[in-house]
PyMOL commands that place a pseudoatom at each C-alpha (Angstrom):
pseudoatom trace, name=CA, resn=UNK, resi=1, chain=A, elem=C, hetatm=0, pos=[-3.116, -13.272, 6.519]
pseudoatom trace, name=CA, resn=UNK, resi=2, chain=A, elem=C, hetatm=0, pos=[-5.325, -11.469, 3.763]
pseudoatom trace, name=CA, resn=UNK, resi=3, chain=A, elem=C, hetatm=0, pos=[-4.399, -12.197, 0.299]
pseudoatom trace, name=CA, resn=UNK, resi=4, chain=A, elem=C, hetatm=0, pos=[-5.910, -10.575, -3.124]
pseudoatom trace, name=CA, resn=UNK, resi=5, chain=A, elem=C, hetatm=0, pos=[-7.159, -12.851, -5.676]
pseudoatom trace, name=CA, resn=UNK, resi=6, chain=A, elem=C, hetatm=0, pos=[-8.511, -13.678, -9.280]
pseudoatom trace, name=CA, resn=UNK, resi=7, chain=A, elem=C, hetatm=0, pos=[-11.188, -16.351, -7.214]
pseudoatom trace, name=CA, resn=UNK, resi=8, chain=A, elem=C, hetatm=0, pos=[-13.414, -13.940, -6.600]
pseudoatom trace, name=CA, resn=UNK, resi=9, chain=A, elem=C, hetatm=0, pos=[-14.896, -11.155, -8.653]
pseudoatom trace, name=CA, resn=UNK, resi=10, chain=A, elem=C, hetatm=0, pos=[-16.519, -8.103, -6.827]
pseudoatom trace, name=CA, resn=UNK, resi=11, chain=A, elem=C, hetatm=0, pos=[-19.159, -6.124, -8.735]
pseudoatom trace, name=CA, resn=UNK, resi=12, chain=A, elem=C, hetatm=0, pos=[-19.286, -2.840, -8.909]
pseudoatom trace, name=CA, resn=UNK, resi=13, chain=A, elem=C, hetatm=0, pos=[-15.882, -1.478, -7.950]
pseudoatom trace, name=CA, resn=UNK, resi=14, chain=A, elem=C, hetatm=0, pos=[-16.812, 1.938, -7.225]
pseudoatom trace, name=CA, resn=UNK, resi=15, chain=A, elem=C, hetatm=0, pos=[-20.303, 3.292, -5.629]
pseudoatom trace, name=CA, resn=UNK, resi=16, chain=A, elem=C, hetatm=0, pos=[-20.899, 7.029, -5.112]
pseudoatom trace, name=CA, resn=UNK, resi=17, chain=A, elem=C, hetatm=0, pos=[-24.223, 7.412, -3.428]
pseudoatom trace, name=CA, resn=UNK, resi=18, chain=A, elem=C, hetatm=0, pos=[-26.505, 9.599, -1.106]
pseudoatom trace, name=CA, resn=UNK, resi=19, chain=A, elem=C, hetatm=0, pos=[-27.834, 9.058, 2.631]
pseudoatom trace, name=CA, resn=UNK, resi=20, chain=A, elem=C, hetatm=0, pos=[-30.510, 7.135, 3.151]
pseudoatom trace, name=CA, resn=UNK, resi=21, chain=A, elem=C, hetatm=0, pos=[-30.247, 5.390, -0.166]
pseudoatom trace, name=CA, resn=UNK, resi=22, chain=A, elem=C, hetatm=0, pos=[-29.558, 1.451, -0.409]
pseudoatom trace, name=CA, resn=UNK, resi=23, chain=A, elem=C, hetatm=0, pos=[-26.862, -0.573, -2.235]
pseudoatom trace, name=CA, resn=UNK, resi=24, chain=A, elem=C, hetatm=0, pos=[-26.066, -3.986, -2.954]
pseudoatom trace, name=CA, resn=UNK, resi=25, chain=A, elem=C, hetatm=0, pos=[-22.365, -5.886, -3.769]
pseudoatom trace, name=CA, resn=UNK, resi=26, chain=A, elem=C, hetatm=0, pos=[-22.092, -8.743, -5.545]
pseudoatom trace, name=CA, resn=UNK, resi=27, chain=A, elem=C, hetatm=0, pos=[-19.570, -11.280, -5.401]
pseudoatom trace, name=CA, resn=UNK, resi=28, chain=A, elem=C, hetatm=0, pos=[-18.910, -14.032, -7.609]
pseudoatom trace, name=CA, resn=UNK, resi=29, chain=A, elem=C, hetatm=0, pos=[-17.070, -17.285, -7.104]
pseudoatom trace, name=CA, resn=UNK, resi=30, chain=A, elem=C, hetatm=0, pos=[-15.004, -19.237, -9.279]
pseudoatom trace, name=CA, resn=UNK, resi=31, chain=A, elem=C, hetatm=0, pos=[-14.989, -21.985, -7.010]
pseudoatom trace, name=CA, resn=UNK, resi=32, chain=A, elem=C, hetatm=0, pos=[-17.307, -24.183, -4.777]
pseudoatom trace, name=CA, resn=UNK, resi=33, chain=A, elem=C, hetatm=0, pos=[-16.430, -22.593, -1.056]
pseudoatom trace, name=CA, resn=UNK, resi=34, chain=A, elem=C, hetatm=0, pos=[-18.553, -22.991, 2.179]
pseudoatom trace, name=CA, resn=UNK, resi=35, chain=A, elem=C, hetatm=0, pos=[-20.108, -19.678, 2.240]
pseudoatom trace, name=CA, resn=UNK, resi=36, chain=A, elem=C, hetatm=0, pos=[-18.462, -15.940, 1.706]
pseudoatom trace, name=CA, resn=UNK, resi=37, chain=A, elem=C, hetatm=0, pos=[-17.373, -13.665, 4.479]
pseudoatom trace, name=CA, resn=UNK, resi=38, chain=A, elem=C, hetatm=0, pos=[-17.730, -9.841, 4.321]
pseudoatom trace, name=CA, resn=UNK, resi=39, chain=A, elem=C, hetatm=0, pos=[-14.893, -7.091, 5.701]
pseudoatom trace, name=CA, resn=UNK, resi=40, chain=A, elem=C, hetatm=0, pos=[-15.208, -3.472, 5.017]
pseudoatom trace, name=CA, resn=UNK, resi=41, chain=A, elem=C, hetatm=0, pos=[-11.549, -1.980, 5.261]
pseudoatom trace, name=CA, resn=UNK, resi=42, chain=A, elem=C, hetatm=0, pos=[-12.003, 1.466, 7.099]
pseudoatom trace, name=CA, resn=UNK, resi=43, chain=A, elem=C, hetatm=0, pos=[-9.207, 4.330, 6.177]
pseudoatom trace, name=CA, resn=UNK, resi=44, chain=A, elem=C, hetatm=0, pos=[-9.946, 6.265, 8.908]
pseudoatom trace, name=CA, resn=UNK, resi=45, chain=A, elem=C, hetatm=0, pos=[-9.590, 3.075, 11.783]
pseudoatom trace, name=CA, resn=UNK, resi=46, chain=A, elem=C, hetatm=0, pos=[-6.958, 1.487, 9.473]
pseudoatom trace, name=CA, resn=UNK, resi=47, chain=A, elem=C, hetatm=0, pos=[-8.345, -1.486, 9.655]
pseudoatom trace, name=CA, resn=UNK, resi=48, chain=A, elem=C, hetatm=0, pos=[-10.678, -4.407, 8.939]
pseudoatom trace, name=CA, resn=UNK, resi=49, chain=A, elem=C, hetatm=0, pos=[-14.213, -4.899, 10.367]
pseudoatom trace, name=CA, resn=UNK, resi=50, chain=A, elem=C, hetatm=0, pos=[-15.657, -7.853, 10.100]
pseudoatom trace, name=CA, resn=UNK, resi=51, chain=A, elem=C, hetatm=0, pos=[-19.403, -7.495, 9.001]
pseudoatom trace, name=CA, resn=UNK, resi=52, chain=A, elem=C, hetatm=0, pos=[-21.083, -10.747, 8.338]
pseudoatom trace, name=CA, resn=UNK, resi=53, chain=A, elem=C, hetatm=0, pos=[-20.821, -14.639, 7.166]
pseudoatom trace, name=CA, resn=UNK, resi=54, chain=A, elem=C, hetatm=0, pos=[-23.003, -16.144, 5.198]
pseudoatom trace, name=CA, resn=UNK, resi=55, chain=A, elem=C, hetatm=0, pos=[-23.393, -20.215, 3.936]
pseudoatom trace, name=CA, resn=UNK, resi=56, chain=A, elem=C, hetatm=0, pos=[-24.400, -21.822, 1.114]
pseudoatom trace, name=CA, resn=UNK, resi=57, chain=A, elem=C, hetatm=0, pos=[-27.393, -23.043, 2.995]
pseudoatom trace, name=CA, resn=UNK, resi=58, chain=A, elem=C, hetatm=0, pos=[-28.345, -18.979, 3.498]
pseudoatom trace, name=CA, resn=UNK, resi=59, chain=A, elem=C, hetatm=0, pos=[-27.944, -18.882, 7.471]
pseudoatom trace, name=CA, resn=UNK, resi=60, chain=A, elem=C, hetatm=0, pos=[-25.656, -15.560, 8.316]
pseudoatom trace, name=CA, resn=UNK, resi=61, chain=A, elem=C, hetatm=0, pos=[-23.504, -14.651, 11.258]
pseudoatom trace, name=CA, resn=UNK, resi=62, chain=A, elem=C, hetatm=0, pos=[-23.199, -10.846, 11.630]
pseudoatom trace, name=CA, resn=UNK, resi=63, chain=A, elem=C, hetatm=0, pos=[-20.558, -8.640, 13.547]
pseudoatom trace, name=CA, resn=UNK, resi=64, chain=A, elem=C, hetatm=0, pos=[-21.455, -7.873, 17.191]
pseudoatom trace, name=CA, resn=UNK, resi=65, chain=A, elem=C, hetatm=0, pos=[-21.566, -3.631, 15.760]
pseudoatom trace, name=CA, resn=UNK, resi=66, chain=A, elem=C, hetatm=0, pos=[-23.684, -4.597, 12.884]
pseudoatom trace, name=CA, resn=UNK, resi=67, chain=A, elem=C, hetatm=0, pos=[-27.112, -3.494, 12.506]
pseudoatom trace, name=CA, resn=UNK, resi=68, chain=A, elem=C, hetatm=0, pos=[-29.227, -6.167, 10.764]
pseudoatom trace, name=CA, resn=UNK, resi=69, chain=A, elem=C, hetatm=0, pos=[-32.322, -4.468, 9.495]
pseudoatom trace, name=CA, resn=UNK, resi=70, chain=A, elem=C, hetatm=0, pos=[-30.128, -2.276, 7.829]
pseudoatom trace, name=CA, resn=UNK, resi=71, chain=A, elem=C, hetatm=0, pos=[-26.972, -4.776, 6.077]
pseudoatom trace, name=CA, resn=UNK, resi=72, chain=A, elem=C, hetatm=0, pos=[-27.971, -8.116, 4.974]
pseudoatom trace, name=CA, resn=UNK, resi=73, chain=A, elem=C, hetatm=0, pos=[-26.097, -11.003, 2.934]
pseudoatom trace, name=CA, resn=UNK, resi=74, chain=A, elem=C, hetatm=0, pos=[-28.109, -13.296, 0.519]
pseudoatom trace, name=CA, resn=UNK, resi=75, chain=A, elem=C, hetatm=0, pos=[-27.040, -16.140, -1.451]
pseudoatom trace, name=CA, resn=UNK, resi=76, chain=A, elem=C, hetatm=0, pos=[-27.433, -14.143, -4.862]
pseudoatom trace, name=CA, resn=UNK, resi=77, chain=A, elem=C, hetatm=0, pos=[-29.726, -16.272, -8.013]
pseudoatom trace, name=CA, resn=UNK, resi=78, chain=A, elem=C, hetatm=0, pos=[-26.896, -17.308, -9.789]
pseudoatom trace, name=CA, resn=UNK, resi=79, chain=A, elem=C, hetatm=0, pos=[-24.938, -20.513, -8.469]
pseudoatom trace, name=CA, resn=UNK, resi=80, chain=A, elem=C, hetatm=0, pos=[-21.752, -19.504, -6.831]
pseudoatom trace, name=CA, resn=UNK, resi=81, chain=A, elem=C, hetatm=0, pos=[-22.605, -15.592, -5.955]
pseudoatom trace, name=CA, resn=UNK, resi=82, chain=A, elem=C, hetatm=0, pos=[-23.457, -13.605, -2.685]
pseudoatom trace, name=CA, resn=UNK, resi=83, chain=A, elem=C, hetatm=0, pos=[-24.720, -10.500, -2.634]
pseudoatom trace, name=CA, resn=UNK, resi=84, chain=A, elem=C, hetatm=0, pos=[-24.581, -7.426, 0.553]
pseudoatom trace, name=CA, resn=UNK, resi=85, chain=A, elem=C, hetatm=0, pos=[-27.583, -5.613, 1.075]
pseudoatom trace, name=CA, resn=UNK, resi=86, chain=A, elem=C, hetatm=0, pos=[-27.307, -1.696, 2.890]
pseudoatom trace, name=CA, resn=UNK, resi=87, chain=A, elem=C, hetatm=0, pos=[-30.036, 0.331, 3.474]
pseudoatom trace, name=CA, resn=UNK, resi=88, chain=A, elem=C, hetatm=0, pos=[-30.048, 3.444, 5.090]
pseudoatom trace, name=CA, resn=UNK, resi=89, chain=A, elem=C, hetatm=0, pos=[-27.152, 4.634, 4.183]
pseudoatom trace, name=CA, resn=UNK, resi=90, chain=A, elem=C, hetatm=0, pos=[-24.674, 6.617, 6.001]
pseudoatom trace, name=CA, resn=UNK, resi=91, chain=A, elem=C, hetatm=0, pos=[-22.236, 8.387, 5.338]
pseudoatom trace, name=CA, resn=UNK, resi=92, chain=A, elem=C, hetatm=0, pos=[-20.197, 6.335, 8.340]
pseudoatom trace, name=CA, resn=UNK, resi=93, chain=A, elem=C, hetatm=0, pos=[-20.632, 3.292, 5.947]
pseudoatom trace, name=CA, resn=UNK, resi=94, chain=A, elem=C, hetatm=0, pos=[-18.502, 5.280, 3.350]
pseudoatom trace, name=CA, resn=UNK, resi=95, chain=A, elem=C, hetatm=0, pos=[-15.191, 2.378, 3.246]
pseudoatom trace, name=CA, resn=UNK, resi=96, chain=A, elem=C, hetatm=0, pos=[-13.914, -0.498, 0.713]
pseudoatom trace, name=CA, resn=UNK, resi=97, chain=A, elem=C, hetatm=0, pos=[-16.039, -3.888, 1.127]
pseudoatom trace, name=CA, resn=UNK, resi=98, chain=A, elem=C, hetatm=0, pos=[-14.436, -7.152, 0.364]
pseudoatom trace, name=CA, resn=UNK, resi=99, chain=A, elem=C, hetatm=0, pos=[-16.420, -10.275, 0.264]
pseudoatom trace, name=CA, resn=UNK, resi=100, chain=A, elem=C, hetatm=0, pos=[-13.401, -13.086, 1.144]
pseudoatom trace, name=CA, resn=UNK, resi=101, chain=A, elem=C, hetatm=0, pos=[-13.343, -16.604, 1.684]
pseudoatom trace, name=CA, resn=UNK, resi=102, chain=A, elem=C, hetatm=0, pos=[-11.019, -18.974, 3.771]
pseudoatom trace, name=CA, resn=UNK, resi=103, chain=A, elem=C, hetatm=0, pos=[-8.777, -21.477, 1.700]
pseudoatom trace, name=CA, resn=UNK, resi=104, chain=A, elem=C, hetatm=0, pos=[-6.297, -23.278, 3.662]
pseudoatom trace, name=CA, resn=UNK, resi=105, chain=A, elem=C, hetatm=0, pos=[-6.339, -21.195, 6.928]
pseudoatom trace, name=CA, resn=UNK, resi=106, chain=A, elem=C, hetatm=0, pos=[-5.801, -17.681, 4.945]
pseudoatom trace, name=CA, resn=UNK, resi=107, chain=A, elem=C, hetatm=0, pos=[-8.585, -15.745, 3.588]
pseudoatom trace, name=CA, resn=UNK, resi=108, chain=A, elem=C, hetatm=0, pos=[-8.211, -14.605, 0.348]
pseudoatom trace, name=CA, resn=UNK, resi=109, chain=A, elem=C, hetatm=0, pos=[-9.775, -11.180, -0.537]
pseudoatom trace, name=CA, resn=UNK, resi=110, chain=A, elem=C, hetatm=0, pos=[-11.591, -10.480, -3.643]
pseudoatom trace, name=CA, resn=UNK, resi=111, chain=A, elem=C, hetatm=0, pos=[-10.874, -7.209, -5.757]
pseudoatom trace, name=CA, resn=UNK, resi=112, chain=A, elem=C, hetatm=0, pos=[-12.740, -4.601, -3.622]
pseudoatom trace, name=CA, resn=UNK, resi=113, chain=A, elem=C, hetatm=0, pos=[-15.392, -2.377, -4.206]
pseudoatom trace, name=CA, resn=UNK, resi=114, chain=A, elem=C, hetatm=0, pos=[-15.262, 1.431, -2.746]
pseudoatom trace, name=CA, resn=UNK, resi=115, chain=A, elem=C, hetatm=0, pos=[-18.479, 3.176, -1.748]
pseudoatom trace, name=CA, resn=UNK, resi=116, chain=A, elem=C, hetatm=0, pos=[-19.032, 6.604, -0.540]
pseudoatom trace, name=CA, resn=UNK, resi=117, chain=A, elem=C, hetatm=0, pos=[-22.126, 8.020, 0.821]
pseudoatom trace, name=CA, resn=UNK, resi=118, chain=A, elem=C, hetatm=0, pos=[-22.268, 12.104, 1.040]
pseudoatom trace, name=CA, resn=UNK, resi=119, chain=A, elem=C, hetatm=0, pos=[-25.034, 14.350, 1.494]
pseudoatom trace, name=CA, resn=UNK, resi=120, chain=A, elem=C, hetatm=0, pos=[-25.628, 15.612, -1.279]
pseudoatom trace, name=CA, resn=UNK, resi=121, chain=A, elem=C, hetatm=0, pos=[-24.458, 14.154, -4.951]
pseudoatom trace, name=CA, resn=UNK, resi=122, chain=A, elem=C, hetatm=0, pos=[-21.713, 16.341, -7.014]
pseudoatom trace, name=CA, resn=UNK, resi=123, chain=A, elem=C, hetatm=0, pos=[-23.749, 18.059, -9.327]
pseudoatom trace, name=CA, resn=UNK, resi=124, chain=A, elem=C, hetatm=0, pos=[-22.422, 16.940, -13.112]
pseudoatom trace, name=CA, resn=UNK, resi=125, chain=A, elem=C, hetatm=0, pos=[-20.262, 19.728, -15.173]
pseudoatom trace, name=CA, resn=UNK, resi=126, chain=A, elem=C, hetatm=0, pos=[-22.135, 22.063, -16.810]
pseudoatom trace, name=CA, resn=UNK, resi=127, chain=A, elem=C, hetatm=0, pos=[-22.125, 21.835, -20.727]
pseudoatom trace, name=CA, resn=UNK, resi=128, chain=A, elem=C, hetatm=0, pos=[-23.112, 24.622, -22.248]
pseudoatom trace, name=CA, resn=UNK, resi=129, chain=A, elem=C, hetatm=0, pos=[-25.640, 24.267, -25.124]
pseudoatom trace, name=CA, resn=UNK, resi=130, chain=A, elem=C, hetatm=0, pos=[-24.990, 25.383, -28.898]
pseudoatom trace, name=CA, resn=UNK, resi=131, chain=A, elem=C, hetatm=0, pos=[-28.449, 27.315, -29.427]
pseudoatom trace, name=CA, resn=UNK, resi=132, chain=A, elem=C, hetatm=0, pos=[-29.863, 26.047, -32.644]
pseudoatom trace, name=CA, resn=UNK, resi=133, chain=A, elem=C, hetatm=0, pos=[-30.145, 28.201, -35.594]
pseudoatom trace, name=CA, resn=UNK, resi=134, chain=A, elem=C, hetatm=0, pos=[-30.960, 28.106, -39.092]
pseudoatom trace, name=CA, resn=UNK, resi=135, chain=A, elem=C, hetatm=0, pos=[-28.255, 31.099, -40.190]
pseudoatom trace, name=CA, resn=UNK, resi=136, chain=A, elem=C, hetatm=0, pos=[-24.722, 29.238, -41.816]
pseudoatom trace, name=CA, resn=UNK, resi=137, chain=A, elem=C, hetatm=0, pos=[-22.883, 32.451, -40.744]
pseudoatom trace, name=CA, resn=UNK, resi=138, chain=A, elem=C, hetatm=0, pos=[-23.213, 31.120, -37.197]
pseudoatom trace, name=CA, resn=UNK, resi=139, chain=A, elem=C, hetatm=0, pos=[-21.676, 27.989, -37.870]
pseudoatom trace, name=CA, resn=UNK, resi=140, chain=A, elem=C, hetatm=0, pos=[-19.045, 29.138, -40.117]
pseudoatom trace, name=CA, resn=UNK, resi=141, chain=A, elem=C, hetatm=0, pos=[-17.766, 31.550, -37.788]
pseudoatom trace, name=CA, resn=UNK, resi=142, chain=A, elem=C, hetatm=0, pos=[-17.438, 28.945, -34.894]
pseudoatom trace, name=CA, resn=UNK, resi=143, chain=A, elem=C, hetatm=0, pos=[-15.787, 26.492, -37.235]
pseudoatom trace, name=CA, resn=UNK, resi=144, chain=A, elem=C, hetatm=0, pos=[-12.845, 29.606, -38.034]
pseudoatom trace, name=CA, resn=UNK, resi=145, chain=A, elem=C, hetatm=0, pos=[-12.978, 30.236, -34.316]
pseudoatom trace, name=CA, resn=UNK, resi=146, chain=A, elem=C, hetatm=0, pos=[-12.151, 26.303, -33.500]
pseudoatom trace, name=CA, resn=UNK, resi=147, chain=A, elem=C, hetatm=0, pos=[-9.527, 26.010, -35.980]
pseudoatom trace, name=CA, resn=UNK, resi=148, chain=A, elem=C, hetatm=0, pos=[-7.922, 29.201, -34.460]
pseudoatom trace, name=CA, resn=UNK, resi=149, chain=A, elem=C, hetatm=0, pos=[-7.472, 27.475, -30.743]
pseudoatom trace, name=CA, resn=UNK, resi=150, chain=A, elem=C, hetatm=0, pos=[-6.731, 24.134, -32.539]
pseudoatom trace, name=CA, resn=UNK, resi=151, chain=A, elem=C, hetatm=0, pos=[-8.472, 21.141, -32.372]
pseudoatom trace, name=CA, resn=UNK, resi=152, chain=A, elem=C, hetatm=0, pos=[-8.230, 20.492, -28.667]
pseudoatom trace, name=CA, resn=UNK, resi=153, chain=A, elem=C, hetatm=0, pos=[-10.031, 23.502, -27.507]
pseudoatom trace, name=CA, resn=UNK, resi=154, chain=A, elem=C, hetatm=0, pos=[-10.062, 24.328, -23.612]
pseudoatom trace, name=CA, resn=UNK, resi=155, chain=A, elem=C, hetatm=0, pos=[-13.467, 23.377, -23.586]
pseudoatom trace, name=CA, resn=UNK, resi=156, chain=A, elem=C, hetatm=0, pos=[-12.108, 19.689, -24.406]
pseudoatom trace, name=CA, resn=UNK, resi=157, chain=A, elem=C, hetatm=0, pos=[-8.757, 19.607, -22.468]
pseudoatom trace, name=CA, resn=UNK, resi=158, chain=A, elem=C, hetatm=0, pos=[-9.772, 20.898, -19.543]
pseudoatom trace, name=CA, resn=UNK, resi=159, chain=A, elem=C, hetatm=0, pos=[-12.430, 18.217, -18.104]
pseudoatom trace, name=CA, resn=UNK, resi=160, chain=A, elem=C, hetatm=0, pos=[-10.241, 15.349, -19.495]
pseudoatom trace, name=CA, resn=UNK, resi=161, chain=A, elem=C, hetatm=0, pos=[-7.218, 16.835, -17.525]
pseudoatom trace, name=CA, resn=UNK, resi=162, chain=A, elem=C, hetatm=0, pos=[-9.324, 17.082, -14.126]
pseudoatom trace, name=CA, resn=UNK, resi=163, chain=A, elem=C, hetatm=0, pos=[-10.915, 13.661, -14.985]
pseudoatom trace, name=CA, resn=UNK, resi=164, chain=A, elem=C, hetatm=0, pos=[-7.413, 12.203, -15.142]
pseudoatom trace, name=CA, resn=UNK, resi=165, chain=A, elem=C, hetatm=0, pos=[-6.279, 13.684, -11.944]
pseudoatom trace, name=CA, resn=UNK, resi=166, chain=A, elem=C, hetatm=0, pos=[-9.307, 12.485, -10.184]
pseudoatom trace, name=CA, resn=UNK, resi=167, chain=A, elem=C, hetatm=0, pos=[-8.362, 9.116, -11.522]
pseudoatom trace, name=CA, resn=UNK, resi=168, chain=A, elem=C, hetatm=0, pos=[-5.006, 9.353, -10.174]
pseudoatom trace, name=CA, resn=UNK, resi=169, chain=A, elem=C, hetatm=0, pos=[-5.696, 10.563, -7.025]
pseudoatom trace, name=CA, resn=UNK, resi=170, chain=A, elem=C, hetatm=0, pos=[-8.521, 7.743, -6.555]
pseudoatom trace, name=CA, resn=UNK, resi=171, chain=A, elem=C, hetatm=0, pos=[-5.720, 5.636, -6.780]
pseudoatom trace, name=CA, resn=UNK, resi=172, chain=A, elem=C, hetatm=0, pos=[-3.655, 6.931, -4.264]
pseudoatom trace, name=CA, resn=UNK, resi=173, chain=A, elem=C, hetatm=0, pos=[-5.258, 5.478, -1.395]
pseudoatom trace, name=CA, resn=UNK, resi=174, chain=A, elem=C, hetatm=0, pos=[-5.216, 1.765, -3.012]
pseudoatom trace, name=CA, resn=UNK, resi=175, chain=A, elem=C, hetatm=0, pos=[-1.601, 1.816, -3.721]
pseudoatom trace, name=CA, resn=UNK, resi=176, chain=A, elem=C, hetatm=0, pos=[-0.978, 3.059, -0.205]
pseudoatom trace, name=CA, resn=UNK, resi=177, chain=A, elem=C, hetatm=0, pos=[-3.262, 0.379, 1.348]
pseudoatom trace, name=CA, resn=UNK, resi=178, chain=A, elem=C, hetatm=0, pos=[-1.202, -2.715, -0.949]
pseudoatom trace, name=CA, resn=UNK, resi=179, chain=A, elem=C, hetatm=0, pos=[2.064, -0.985, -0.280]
pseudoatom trace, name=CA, resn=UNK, resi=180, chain=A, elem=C, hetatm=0, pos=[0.869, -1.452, 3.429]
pseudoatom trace, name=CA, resn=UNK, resi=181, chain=A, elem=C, hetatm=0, pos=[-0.379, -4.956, 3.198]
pseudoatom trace, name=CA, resn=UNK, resi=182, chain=A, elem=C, hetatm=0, pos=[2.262, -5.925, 1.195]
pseudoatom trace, name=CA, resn=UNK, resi=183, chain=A, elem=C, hetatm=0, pos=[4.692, -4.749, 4.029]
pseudoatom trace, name=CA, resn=UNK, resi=184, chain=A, elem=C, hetatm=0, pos=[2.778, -6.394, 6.698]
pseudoatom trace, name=CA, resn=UNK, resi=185, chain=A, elem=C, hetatm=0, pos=[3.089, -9.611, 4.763]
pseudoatom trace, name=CA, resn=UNK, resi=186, chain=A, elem=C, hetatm=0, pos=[6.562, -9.661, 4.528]
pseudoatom trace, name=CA, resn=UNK, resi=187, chain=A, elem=C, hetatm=0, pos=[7.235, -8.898, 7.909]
pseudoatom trace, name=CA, resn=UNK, resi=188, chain=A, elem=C, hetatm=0, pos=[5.147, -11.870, 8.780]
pseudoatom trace, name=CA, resn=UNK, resi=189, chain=A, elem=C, hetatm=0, pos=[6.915, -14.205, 6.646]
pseudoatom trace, name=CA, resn=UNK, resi=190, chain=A, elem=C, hetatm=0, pos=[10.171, -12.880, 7.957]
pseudoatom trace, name=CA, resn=UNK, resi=191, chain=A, elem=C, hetatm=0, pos=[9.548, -12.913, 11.487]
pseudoatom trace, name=CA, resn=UNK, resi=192, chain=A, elem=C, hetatm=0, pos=[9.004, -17.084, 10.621]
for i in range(1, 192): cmd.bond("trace and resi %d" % i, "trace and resi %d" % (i + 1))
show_as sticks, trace
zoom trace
């Protein structure tokens, strides 16, 4: 069974980045283990591919549909921490990565970290710019103007509102995905 744990800390947890760029994972231990698996969960396959193994010595195993010159694994500079290398990137490789290791015949999962390669970048919201000017008329008529709409303007509600439903529906697909493993786990334990 996969389990989620506090052993292992995943760095970054989100990645948004273009083809052909490269990216790296890191994943921390809080314990001495034998070496650090990767899985990359896939939403559209519903499930988990197994990408590569690496020891603490630095030899690796990779999946049989793994391309090595573009993913690698390296036993990262700090003690205790393993790093995955992509190059190349496609937007195929767009998925949540887990680096996991095995504890008592189960492999426990660490937090997850979501990448998504597209085309092209979103291009950042526009801001529009106050011109600079030396008159106080200017400044005192867009302070009365404020005041009129209140202090939360549109021009401030509006972008937090969409940034919060972003957020929320970022999260969707993570509760779904726990909601499912959590299932999946209990119908193991009660099958027993």
């Amino acid at each position: 069974g996969f389990y989620t744990t506090l052993l292992l800390t995943q760095t970054p947890e989100h990645i948004v980045t273009q083809s052909n760029n490269k990216t790296e994972i890191l994943c921390e231990l809080k314990k001495e283990h034998t070496g650090v698996y990767w899985y990359r969960w896939s939403q559209e396959r519903q499930h988990f591919e197994f990408l590569a193994f690496a020891n603490i010595l630095g030899k690796a195993t990779y999946g049989t549909a793994v391309s090595q010159h573009r993913l690698s694994v390296r036993d990262a500079r700090s003690h205790g921490s393993f790093s995955l290398h992509i190059s190349h990137l496609q937007p195929s490789d767009s998925g949540t990565y887990y680096c996991s290791v095995s504890q008592s015949s189960q492999l426990l999962l660490g937090s997850g970290t979501r990448l998504r390669v597209v085309d092209t970048l979103p291009l950042p919201p526009k801001t529009t710019q106050t011109p600079v000017s030396k008159k106080p008329v200017l400044w005192i008529t867009k302070s009365k103007a404020a005041s009129r709409t209140g202090p939360c303007s549109p021009l401030v509600w509006i972008p937090l509102a969409a940034g919060a439903l972003l957020l929320l529906l970022g999260l969707v697909p993570t509760a779904h995905r726990l909601y499912r493993m959590r299932r999946r786990l209990w119908l193991r334990i009660h099958r027993q």
